[in-house]
N, C-alpha and C positions, 0 to 999 in steps of 0.2 A: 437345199436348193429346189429342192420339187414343189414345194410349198410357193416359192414365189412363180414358178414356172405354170401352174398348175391352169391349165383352160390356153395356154399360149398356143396350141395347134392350132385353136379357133380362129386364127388370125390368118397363117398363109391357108385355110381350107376356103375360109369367106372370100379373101381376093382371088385365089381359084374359083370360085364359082363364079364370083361375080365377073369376072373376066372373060370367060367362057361366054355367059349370056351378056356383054355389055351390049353388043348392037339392039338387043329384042330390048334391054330396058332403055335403052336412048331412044327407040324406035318407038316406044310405047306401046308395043307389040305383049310386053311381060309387064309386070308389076313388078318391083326391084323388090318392095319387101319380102314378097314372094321367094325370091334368088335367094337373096340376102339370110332371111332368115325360115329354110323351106324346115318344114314339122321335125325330119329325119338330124337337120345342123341346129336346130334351136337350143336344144342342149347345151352345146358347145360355145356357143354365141354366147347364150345365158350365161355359164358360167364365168366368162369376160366380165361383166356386167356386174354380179353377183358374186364373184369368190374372188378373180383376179387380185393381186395384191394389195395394184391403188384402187379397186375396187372393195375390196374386205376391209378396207381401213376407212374410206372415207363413209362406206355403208353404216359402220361401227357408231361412225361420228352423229350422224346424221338420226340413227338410235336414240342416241345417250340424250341429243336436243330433243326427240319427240319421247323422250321417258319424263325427262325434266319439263315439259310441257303438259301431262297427265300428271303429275306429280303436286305440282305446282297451281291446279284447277280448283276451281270449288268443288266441294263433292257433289255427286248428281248432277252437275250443272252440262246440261249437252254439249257434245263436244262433236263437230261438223270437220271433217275434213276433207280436201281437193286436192289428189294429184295427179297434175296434167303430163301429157309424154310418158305416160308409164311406160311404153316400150315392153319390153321381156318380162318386166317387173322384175327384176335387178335389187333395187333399192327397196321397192314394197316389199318383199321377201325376210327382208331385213327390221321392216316398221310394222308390219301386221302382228309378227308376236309379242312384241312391246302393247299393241293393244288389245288384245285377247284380252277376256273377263272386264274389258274399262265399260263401263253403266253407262247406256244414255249416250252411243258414239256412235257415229257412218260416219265412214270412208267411202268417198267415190272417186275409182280409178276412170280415169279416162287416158286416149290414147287417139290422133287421128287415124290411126288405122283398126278397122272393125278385128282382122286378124288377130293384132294384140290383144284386145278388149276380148277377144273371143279364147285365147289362149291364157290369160289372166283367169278367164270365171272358171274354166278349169283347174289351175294351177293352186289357186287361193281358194276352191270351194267351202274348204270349212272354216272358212272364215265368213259367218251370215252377217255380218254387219258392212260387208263390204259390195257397196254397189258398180255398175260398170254400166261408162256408153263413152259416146265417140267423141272428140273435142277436137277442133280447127284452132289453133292457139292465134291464126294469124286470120281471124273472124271475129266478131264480137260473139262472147259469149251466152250475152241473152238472146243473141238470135239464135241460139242453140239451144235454148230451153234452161238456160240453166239462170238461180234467179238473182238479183242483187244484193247484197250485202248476207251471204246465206253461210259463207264459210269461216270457219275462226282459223283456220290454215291452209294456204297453200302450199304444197311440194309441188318442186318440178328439177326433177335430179336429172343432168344432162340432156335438158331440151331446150331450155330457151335460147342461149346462143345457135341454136342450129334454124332459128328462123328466121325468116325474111330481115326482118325491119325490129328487131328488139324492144324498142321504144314502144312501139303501135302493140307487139305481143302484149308487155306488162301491162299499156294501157288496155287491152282485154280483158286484162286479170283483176285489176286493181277493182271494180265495183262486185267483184262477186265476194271481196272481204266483208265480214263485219265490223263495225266499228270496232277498231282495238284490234283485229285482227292480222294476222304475220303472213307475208310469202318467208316461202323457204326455200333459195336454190343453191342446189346441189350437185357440184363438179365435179369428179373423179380425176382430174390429170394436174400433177406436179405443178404446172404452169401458174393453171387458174384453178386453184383448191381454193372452194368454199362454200361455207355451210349459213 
C-alpha cells in the first residue's frame, strides 16, 4: 500500500497552502507558482508528478515510446527534441535517461515559467545535451525565437489541455515540427490517458 500512497501528502499540503495564500494569488499581489510550488514543497509536488502511481506508470509509457523512437532512428542522424510545460519535470526525469550516451541529440526543455526552467537546469544538470528557456504555449512560437520546422519531436506531458484555447496551442506547435516529425502528449489521469 505505500507504494501506491507514496507522495499523496503532497496533495492536502498544496491546498493548504494554496488556500492560505488564495486572496494574494487572486490579488496578483503573489505569483501562485510561487505558493504552489515554494523550493521547501517542491519535492513533494514533484513526486506527484514523477513517482505518484498514475504518475510512474504513465511516465514508464511515455519512456518505452521515446526508447522505441532512438531505437528506431538512423544512426548518427540528429535527433532535436521539444518539451513544452515541462513544469517540475516529472516526465523529463523519466526520458532524460533513455537518452544519455544518444550521439547527435538536444533536448530543449521549456516551461512558461522562468522558476521551472530555472529548477530543471539544476535538477537535470548532468544531462549537457539538454537545453532550457521559457515557452508561452498560448504565443506563437517563432515570436519566441524558436525556429520552424526544427524539431523531430514534441512532448508536452500534462499541459496542453490546461491552456486557453487547445486548438490555437497545437496551432503554435505544429510549425516548429519537421517534416515527418511527431507531437507527443502525455496525460497522467485514468480519464484521459494518452501517449
Amino acid at each position: 500500500m505505500p507504494v501506491y500512497c507514496e507522495g499523496f501528502q503532497a496533495i492536502p499540503d498544496t491546498i493548504a497552502r494554496a488556500g492560505d495564500r488564495l486572496y494574494e494569488m487572486m490579488s496578483g499581489a503573489e505569483e501562485p507558482v510561487a505558493i504552489i510550488f515554494p523550493q521547501s514543497a517542491s519535492d513533494g509536488v514533484e513526486v506527484l508528478y514523477q513517482e505518484f502511481s498514475f504518475g510512474r506508470y504513465f511516465n514508464q509509457i511515455a519512456a518505452g515510446v521515446l526508447r522505441g523512437i532512438v531505437q528506431t532512428r538512423q544512426p548518427r542522424q540528429p535527433l532535436r527534441i521539444l518539451e513544452v510545460g515541462g513544469g517540475t519535470g516529472g516526465t523529463t526525469a523519466w526520458l532524460l535517461p533513455e537518452l544519455n550516451g544518444v550521439p547527435a541529440l538536444e533536448y530543449h526543455f521549456t516551461d512558461i515559467s522562468a522558476l521551472f526552467t530555472r529548477r530543471a537546469q539544476q535538477k537535470f544538470a548532468d544531462y549537457d545535451f539538454v537545453k532550457y528557456s521559457e515557452l508561452d504555449l498560448e504565443k506563437e512560437a517563432q515570436s519566441q525565437g524558436f525556429q520552424a520546422q526544427s524539431y523531430d519531436l514534441i512532448v508536452a506531458a500534462n499541459v496542453i489541455h490546461a491552456t486557453r484555447h487547445i486548438g490555437r496551442t497545437l496551432d503554435n506547435l505544429r510549425p516548429l515540427l519537421k517534416p515527418g516529425g511527431a507531437p507527443a502528449d502525455a496525460r497522467n489521469h485514468p480519464a484521459n490517458a494518452s501517449v
